[in-house]
Structure formats: C-alpha cells, structure tokens
BASE-474735 format. One line per field, with one value per atom (N, C-alpha, C): x negated, y negated, z negated; residue number from 1; residue in one letter; atom name. Coordinates in pm, 1 decimal. Layout:
BASE-474735
east <- [X; ...] .
north <- [Y; ...] .
up <- [Z; ...] .
zati <- [NUM; ...] .
gumi <- [A; ...] .
paba <- [CA; ...] .
//
This chain:
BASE-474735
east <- [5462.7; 5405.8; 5338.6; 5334.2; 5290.9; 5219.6; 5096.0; 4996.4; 4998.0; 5008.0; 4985.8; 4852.9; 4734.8; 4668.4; 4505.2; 4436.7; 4298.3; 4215.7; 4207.8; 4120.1; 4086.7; 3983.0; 3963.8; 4000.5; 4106.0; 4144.9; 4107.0; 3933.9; 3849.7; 3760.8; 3755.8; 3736.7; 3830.7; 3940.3; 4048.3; 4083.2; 4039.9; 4050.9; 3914.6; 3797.1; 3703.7; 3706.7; 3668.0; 3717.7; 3625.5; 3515.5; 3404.9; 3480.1; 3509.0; 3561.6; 3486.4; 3350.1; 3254.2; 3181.4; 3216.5; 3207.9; 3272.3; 3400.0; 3504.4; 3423.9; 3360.2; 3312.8; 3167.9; 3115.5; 3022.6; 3069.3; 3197.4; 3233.2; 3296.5; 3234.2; 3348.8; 3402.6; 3525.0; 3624.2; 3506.8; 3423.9; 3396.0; 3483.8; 3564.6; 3620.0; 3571.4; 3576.6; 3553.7; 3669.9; 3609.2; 3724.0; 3835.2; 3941.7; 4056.6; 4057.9; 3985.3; 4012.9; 3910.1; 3874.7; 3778.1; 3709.5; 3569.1; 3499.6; 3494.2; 3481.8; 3464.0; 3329.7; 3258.9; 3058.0; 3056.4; 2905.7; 2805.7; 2716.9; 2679.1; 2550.4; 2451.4; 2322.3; 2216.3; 2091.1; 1984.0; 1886.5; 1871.7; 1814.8; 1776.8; 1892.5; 2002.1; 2174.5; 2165.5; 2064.5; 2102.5; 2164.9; 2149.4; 2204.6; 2318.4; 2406.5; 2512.7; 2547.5; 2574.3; 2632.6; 2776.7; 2772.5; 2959.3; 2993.3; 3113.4; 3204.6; 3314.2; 3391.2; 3538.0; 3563.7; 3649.7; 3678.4; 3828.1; 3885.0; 4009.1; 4088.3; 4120.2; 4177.5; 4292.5; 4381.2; 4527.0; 4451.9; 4322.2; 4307.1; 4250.5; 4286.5; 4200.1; 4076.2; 4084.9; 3939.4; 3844.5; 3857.5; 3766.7; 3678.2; 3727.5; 3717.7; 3593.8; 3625.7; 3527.6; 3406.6; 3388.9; 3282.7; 3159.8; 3049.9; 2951.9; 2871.4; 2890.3; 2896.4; 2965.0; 3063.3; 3155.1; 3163.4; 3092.2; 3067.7; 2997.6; 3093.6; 3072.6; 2873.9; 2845.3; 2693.8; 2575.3; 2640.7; 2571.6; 2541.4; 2411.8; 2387.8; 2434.2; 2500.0; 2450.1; 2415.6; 2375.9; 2340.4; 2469.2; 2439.1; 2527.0; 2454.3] .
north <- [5643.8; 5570.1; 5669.5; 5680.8; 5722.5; 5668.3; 5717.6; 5626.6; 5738.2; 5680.2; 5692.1; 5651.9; 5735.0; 5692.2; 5805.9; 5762.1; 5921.9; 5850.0; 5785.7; 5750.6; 5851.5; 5898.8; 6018.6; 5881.6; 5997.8; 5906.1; 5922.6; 5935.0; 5892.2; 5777.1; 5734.4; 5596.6; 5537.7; 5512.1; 5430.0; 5411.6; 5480.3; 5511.5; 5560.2; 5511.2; 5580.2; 5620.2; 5739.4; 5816.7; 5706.7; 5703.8; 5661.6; 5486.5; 5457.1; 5295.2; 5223.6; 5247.7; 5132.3; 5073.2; 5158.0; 5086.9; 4918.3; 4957.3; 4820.9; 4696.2; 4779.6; 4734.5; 4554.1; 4644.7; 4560.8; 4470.2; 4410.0; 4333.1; 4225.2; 4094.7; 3978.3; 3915.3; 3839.2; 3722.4; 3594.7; 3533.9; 3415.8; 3333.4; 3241.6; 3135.5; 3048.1; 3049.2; 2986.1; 2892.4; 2803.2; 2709.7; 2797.8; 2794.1; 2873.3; 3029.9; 3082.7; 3224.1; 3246.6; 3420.8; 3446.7; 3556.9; 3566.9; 3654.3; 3771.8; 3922.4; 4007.1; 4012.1; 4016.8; 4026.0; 4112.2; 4126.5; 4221.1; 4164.5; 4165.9; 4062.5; 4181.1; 4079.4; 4199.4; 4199.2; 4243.6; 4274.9; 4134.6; 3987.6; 3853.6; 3794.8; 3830.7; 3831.5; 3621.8; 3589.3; 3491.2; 3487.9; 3587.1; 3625.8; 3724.3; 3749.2; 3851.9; 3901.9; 4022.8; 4073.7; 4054.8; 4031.8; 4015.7; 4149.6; 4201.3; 4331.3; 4320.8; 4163.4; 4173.5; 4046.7; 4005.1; 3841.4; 3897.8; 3793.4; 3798.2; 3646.1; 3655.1; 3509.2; 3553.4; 3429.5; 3463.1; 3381.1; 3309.5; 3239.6; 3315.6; 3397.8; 3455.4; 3430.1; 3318.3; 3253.6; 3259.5; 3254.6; 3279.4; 3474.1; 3528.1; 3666.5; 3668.1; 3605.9; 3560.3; 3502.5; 3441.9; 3381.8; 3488.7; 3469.0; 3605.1; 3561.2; 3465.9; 3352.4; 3463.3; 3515.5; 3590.5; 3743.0; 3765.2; 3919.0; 4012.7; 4136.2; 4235.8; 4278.2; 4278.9; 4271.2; 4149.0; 4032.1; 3910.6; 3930.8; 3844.4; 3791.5; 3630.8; 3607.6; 3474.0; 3412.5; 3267.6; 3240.3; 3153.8; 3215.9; 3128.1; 3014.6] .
up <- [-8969.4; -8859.9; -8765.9; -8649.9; -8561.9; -8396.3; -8427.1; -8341.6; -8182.7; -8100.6; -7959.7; -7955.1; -7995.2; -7894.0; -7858.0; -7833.9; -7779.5; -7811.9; -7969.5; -8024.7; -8147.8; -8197.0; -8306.5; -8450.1; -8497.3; -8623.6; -8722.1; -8705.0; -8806.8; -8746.5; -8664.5; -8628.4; -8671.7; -8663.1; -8678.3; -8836.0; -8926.0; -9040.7; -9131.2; -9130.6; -9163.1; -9337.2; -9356.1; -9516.0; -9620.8; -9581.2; -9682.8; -9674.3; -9824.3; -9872.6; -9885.1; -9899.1; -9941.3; -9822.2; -9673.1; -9558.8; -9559.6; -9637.5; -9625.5; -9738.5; -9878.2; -10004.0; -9920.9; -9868.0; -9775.8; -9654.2; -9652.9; -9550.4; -9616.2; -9518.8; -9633.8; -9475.3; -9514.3; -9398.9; -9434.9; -9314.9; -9280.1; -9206.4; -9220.3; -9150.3; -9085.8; -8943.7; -8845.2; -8783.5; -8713.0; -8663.3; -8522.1; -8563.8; -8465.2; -8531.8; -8606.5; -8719.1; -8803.2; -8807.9; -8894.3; -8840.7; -8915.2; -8872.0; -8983.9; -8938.1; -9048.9; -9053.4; -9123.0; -9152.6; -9209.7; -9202.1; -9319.8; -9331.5; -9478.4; -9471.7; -9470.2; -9387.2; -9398.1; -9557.2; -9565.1; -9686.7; -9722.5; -9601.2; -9633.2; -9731.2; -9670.1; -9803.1; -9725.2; -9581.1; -9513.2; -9411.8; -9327.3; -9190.0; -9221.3; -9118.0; -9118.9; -8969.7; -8996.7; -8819.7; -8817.4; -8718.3; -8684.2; -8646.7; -8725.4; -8696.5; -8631.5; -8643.0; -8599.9; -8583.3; -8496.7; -8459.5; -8499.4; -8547.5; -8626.6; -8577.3; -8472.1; -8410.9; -8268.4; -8270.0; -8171.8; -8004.5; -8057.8; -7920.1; -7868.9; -7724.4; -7613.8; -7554.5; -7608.8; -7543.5; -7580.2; -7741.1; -7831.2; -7831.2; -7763.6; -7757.0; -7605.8; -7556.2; -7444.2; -7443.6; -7596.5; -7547.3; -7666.8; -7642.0; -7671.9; -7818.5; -7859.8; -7966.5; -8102.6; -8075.7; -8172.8; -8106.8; -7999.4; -8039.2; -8111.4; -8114.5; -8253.6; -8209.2; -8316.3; -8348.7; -8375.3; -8320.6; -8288.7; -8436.5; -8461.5; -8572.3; -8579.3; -8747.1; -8748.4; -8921.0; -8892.9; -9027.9; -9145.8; -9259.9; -9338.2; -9428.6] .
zati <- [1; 1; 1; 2; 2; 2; 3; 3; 3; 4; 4; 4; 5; 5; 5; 6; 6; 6; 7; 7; 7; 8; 8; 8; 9; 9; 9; 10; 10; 10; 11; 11; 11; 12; 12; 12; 13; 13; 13; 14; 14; 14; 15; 15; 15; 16; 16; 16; 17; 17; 17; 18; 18; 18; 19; 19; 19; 20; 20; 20; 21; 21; 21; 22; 22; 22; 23; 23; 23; 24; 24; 24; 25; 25; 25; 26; 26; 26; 27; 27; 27; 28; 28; 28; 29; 29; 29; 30; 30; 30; 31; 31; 31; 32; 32; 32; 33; 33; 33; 34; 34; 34; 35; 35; 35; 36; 36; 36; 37; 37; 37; 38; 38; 38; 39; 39; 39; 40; 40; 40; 41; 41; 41; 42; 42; 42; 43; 43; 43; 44; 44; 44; 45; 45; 45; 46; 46; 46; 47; 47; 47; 48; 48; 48; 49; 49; 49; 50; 50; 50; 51; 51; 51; 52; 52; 52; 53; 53; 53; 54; 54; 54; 55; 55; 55; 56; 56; 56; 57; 57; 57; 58; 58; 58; 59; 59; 59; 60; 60; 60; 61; 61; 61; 62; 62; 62; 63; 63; 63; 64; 64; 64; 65; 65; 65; 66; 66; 66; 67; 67; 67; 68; 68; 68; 69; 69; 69; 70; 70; 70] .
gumi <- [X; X; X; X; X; X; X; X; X; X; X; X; X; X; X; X; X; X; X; X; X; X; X; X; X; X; X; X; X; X; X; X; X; X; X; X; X; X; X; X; X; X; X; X; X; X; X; X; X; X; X; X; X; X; X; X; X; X; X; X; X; X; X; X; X; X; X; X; X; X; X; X; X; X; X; X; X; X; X; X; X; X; X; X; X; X; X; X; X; X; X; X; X; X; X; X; X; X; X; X; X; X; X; X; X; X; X; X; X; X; X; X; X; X; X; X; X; X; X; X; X; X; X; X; X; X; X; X; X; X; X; X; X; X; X; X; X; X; X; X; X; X; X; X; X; X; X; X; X; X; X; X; X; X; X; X; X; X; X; X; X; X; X; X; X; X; X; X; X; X; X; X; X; X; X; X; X; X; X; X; X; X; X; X; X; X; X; X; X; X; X; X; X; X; X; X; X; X; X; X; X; X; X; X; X; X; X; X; X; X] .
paba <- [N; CA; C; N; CA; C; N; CA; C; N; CA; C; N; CA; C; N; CA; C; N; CA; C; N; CA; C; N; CA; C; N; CA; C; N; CA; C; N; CA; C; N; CA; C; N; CA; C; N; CA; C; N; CA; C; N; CA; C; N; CA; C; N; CA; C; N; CA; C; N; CA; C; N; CA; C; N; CA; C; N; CA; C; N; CA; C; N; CA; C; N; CA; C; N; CA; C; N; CA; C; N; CA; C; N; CA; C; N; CA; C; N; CA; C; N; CA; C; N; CA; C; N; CA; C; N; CA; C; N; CA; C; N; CA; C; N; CA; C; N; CA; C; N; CA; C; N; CA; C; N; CA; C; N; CA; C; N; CA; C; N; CA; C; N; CA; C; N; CA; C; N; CA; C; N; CA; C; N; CA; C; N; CA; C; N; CA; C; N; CA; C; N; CA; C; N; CA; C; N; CA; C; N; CA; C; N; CA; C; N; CA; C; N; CA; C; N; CA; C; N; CA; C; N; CA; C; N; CA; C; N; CA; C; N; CA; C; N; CA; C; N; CA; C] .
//
C-alpha cells in the first residue's frame, strides 16, 4: 500500500498501542463516536466521528475534543 500524502507517518500510525487500549466506539444515532473516557470514568472526549452523513460532521455537538456524558 502506498500513501500519497505530507502527513508525518507517525501521526497516521502512532507506535505506542495503548493509545488505541484507552478508546471505546459509542453509538450514536446516524454512526459512532470514538471516546476516551476521562479520571470521573462519567464524561468522555470525543476523538473521532465515524458516520457517512455530512451533516453530521458540521455540527459542533460531535467535534473532536467536545466533552460528553454517558
């Protein structure tokens, strides 16, 4: 496989695994969210919106950092 692109491919690939160990899929209505939960183990930050609707990417509700509660 070969990537086109002028991104450093250690972003794109980060070495350390237990970055991934600390993330779970929350399901939301139209996809999912990637999280981290924080110390309360009530709240979580959003890392990744995982959905085909465009729209959903727009709204600031599901952007990467927001907090929310489970």
């Amino acid at each position: 496989m070969i990537l086109y692109t002028y991104e450093n491919p250690h972003l794109m690939f980060p070495v350390d695994e237990s970055e991934y160990g600390a993330q779970e899929l929350v399901s939301i209505p139209g996809g999912q969210l990637v999280v981290e939960r924080e110390k309360d183990l009530k709240s979580c930050r959003i890392v990744r919106l995982l959905a085909t609707d465009p729209n959903m990417f727009l709204e600031s509700k599901y952007a990467p950092g927001q907090m929310i509660q489970l």
